[in-house]
Each structure stands twice: as C-alpha cells, then as structure tokens.
PyMOL Python script that loads the backbone (N, CA, C, O; Angstrom):
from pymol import cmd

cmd.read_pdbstr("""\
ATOM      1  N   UNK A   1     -47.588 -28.091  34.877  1.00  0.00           N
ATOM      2  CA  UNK A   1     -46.807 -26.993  34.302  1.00  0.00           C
ATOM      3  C   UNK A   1     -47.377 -26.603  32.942  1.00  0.00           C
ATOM      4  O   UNK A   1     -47.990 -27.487  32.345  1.00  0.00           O
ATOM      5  N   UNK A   2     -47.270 -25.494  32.409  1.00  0.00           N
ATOM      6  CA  UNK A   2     -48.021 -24.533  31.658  1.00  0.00           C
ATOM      7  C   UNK A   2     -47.106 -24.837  30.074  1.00  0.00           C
ATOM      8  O   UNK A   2     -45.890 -25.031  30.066  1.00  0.00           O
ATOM      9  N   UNK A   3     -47.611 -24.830  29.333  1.00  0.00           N
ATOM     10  CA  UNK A   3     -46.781 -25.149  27.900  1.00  0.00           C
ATOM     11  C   UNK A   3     -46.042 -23.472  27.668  1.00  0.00           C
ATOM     12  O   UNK A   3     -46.310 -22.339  28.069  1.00  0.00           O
ATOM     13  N   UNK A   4     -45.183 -23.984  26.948  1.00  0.00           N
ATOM     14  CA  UNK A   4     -44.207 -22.436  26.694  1.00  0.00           C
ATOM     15  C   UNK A   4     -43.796 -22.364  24.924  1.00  0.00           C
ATOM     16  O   UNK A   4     -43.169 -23.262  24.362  1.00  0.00           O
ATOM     17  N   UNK A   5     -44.204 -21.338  24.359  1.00  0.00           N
ATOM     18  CA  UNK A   5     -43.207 -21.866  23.035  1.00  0.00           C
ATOM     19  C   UNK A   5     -42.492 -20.261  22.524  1.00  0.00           C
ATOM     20  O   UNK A   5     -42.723 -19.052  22.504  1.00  0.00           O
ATOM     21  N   UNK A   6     -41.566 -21.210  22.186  1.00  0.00           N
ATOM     22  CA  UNK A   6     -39.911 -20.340  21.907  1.00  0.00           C
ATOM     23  C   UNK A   6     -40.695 -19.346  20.371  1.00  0.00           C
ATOM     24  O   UNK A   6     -41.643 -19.632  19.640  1.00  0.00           O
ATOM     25  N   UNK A   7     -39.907 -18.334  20.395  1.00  0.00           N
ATOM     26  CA  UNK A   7     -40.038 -17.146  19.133  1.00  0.00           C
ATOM     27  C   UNK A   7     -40.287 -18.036  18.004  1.00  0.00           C
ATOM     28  O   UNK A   7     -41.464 -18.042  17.645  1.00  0.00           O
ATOM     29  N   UNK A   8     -39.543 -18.744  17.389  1.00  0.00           N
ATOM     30  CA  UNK A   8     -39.358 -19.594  16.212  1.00  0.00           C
ATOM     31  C   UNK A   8     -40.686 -20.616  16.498  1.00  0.00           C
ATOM     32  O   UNK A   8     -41.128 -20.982  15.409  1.00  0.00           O
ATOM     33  N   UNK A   9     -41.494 -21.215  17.692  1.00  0.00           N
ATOM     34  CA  UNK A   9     -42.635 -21.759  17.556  1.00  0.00           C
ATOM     35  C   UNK A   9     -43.477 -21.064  17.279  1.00  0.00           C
ATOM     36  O   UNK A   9     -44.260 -21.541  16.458  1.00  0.00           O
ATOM     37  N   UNK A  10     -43.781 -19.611  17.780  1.00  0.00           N
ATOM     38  CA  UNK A  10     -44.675 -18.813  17.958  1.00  0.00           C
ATOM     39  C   UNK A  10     -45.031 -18.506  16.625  1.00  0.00           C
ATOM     40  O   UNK A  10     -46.169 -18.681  16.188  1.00  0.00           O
ATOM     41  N   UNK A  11     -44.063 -18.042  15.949  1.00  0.00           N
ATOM     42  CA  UNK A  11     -43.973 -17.590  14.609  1.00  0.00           C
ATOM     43  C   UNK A  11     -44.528 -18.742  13.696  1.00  0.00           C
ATOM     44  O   UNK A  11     -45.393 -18.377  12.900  1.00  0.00           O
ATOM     45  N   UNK A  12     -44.225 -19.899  13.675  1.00  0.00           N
ATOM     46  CA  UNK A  12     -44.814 -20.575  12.911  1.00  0.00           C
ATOM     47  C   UNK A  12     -46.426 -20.936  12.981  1.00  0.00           C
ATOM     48  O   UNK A  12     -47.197 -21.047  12.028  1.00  0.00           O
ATOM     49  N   UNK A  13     -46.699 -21.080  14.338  1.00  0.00           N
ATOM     50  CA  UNK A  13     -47.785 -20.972  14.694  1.00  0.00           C
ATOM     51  C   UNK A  13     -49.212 -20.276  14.396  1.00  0.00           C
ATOM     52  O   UNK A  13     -50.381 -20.624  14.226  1.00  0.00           O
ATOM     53  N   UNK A  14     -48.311 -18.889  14.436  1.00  0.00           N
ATOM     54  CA  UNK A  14     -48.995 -17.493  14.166  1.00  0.00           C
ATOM     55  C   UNK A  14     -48.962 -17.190  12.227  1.00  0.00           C
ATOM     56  O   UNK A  14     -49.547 -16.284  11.633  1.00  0.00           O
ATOM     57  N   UNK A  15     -48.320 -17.988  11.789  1.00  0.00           N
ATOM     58  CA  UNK A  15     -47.541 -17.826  10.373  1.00  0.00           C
ATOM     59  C   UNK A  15     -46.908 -16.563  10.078  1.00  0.00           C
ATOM     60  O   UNK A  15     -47.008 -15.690   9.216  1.00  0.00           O
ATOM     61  N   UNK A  16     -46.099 -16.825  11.289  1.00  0.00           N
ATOM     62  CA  UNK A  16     -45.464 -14.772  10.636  1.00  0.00           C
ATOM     63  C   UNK A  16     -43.855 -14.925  11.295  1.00  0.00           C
ATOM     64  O   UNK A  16     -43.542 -15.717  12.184  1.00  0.00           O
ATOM     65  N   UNK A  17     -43.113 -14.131  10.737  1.00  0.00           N
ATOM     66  CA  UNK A  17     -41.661 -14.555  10.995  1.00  0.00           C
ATOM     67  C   UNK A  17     -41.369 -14.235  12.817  1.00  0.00           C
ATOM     68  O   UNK A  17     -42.056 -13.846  13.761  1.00  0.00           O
ATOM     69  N   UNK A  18     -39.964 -14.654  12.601  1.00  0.00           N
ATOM     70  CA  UNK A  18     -39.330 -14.379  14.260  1.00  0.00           C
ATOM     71  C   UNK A  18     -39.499 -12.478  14.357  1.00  0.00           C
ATOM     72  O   UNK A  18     -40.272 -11.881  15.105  1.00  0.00           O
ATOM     73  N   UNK A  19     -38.728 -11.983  13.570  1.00  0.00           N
ATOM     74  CA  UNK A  19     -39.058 -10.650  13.763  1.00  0.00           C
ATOM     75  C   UNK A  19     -40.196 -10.079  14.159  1.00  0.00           C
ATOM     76  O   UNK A  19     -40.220  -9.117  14.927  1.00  0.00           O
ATOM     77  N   UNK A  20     -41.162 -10.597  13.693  1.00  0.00           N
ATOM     78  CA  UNK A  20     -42.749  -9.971  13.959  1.00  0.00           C
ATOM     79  C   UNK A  20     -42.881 -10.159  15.284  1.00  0.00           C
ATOM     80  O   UNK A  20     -43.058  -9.229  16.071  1.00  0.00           O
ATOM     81  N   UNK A  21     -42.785 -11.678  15.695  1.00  0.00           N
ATOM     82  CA  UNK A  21     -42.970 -11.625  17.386  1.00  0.00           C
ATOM     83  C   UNK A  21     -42.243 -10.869  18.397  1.00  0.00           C
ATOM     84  O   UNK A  21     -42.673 -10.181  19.323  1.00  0.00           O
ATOM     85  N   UNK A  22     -41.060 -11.136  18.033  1.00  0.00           N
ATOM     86  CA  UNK A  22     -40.154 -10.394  18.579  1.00  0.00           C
ATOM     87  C   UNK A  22     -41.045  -8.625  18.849  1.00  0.00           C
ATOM     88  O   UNK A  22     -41.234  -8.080  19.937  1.00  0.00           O
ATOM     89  N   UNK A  23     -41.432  -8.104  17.477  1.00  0.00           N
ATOM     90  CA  UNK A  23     -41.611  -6.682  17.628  1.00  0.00           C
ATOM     91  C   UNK A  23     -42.966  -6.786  18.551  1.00  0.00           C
ATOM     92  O   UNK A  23     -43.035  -6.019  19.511  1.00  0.00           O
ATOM     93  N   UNK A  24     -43.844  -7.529  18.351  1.00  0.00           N
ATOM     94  CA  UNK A  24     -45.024  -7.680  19.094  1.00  0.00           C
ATOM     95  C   UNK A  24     -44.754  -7.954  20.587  1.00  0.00           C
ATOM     96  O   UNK A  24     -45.520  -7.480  21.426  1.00  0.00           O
ATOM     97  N   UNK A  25     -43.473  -8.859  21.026  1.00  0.00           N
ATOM     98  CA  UNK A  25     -43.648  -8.717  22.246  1.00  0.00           C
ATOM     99  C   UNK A  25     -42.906  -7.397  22.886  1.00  0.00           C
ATOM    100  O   UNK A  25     -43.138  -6.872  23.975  1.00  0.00           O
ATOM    101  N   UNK A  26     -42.020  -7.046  21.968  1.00  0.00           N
ATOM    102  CA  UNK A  26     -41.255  -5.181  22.414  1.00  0.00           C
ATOM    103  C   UNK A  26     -42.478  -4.489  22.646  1.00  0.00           C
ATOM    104  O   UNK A  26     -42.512  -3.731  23.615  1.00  0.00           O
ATOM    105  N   UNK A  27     -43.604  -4.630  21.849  1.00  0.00           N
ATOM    106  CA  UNK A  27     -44.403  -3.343  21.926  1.00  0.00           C
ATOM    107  C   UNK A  27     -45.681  -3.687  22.708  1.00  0.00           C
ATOM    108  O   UNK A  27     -46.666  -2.951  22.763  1.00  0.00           O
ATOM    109  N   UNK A  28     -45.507  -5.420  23.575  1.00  0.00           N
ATOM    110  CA  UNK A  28     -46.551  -5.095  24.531  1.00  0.00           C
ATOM    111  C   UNK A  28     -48.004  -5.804  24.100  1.00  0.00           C
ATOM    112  O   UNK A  28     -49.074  -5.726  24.702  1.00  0.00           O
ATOM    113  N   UNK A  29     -47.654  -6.622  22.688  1.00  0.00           N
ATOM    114  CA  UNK A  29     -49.376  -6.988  22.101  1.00  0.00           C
ATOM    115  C   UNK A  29     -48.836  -8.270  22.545  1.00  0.00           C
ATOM    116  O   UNK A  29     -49.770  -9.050  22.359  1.00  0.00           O
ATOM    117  N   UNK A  30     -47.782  -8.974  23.063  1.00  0.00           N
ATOM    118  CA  UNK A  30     -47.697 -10.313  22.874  1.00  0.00           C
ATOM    119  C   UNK A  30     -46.938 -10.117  24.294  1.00  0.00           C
ATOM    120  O   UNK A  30     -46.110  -9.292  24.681  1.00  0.00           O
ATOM    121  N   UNK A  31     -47.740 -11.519  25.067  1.00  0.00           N
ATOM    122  CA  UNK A  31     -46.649 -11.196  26.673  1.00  0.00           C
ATOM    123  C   UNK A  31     -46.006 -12.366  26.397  1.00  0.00           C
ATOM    124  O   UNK A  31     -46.487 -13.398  25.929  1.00  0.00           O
ATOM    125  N   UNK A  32     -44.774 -12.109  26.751  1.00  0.00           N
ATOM    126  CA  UNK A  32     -43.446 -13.239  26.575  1.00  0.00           C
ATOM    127  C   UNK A  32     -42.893 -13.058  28.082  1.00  0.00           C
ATOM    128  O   UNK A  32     -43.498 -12.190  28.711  1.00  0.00           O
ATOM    129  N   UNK A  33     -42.187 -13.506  28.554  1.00  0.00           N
ATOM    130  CA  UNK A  33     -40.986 -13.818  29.489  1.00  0.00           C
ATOM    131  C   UNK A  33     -39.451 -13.985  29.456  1.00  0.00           C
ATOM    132  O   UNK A  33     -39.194 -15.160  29.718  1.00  0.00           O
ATOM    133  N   UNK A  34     -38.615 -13.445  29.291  1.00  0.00           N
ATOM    134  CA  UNK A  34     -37.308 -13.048  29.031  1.00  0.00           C
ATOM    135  C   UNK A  34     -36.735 -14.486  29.956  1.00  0.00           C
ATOM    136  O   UNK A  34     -36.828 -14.565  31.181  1.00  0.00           O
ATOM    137  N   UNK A  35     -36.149 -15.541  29.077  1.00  0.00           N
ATOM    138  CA  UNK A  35     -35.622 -16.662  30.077  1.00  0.00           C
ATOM    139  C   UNK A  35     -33.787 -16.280  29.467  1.00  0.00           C
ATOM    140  O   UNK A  35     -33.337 -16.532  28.349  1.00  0.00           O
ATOM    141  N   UNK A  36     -33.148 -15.707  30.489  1.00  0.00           N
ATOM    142  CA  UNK A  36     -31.621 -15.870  30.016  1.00  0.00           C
ATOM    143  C   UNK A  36     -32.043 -15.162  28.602  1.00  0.00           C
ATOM    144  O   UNK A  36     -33.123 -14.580  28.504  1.00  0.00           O
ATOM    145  N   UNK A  37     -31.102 -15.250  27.495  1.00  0.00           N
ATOM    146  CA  UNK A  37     -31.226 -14.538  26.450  1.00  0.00           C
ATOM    147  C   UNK A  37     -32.680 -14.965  25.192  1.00  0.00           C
ATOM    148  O   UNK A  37     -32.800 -14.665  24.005  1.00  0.00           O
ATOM    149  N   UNK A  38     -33.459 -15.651  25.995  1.00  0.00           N
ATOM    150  CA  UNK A  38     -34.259 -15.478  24.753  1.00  0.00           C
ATOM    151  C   UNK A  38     -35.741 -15.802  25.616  1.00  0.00           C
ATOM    152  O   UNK A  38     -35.975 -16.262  26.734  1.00  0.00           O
ATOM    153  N   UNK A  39     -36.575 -15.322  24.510  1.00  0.00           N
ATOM    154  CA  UNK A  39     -38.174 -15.498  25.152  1.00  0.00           C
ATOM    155  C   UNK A  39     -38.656 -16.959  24.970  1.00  0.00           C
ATOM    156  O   UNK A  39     -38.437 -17.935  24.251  1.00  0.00           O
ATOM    157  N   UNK A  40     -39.577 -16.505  26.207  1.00  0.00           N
ATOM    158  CA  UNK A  40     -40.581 -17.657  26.122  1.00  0.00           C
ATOM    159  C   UNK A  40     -41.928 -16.904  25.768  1.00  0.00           C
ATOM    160  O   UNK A  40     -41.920 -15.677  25.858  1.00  0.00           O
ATOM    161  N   UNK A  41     -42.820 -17.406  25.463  1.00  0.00           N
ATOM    162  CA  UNK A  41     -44.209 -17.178  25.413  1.00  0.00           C
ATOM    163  C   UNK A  41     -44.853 -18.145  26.045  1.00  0.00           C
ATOM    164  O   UNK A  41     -44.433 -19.302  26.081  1.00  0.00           O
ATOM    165  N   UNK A  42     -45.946 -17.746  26.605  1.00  0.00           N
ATOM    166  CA  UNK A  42     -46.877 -18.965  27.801  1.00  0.00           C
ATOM    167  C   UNK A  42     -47.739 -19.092  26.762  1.00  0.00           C
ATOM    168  O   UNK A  42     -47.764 -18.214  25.900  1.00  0.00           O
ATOM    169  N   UNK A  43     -48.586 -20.221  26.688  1.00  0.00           N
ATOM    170  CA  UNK A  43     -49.733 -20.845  26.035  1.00  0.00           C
ATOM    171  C   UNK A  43     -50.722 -19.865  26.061  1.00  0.00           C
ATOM    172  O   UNK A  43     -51.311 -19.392  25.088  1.00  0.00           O
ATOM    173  N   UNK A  44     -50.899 -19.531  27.496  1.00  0.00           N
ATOM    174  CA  UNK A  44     -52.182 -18.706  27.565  1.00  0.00           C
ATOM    175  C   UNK A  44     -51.714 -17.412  27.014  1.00  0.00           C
ATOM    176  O   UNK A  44     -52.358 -17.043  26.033  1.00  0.00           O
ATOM    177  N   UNK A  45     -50.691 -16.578  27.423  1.00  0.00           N
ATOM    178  CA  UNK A  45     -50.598 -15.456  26.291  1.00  0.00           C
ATOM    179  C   UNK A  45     -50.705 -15.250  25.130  1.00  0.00           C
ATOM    180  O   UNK A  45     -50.914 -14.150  24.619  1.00  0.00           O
ATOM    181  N   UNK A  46     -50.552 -16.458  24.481  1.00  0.00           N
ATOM    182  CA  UNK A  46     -50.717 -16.776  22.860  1.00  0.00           C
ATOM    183  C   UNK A  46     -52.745 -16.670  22.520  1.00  0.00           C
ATOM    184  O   UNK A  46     -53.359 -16.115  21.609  1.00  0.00           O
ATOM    185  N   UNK A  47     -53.316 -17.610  23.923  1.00  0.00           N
ATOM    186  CA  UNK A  47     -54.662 -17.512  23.378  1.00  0.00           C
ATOM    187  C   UNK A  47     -54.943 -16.481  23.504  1.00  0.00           C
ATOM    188  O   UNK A  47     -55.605 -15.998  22.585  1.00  0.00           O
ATOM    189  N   UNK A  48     -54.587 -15.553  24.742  1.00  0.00           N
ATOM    190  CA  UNK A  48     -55.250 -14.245  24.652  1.00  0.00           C
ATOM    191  C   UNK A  48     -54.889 -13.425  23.664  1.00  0.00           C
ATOM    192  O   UNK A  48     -55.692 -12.527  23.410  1.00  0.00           O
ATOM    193  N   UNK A  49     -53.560 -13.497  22.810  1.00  0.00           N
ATOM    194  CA  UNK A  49     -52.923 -13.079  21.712  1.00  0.00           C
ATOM    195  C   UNK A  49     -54.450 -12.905  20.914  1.00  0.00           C
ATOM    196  O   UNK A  49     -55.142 -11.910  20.699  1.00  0.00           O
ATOM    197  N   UNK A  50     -54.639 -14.451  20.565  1.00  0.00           N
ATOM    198  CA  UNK A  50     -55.227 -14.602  19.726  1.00  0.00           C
ATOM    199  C   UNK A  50     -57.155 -14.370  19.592  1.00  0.00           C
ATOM    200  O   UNK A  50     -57.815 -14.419  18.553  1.00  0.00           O
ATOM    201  N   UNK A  51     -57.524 -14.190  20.618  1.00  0.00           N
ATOM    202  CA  UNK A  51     -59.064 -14.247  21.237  1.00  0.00           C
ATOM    203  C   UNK A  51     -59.221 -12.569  21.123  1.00  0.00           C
ATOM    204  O   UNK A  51     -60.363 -12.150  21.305  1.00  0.00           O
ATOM    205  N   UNK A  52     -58.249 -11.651  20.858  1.00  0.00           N
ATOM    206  CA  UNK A  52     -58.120  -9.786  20.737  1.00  0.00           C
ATOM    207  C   UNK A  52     -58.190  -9.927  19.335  1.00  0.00           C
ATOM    208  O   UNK A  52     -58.149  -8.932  18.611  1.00  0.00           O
TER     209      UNK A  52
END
""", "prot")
cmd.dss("prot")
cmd.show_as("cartoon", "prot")
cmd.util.cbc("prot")
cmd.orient("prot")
C-alpha cells in the first residue's frame, strides 16, 4: 500500500501552510483524493508535485 499524507503533512513537508495546499489541490497543481471530509495526498503525487 502506497503512503498518503494528510494537508497538515503536506504542508509541512512542502514548508507552506494548510491553505496553500488546500488552494493547490482546488486548482489542479496538486492531486489529492477527497477521503470523507478531508484530503489525502498520495506519495507519488507529491513527487510529481515536486519533479514540475
């Protein structure tokens, strides 16, 4: 199974707040997955996040 990390990981990760991800995954630069009320982000969406 594939690693997942929540808005509040992502963000720290990325060093940028919950809001930012949040807007990044609204607008399509960041692929997340809607689990029940809150996102996930997959590992690999994050590298490809990050490899653009």
């Amino acid at each position: 199974m594939s690693r997942v990390f929540t808005v509040k990981e992502a963000a720290v990760l990325l060093k940028t707040t919950r809001q930012q991800i949040r807007k990044m995954i609204q607008s399509g630069e960041l692929p997340a997955v809607k689990v029940g009320r809150e996102w996930r982000i997959p590992a690999e969406g994050l590298s490809i996040f990050l490899m653009t």
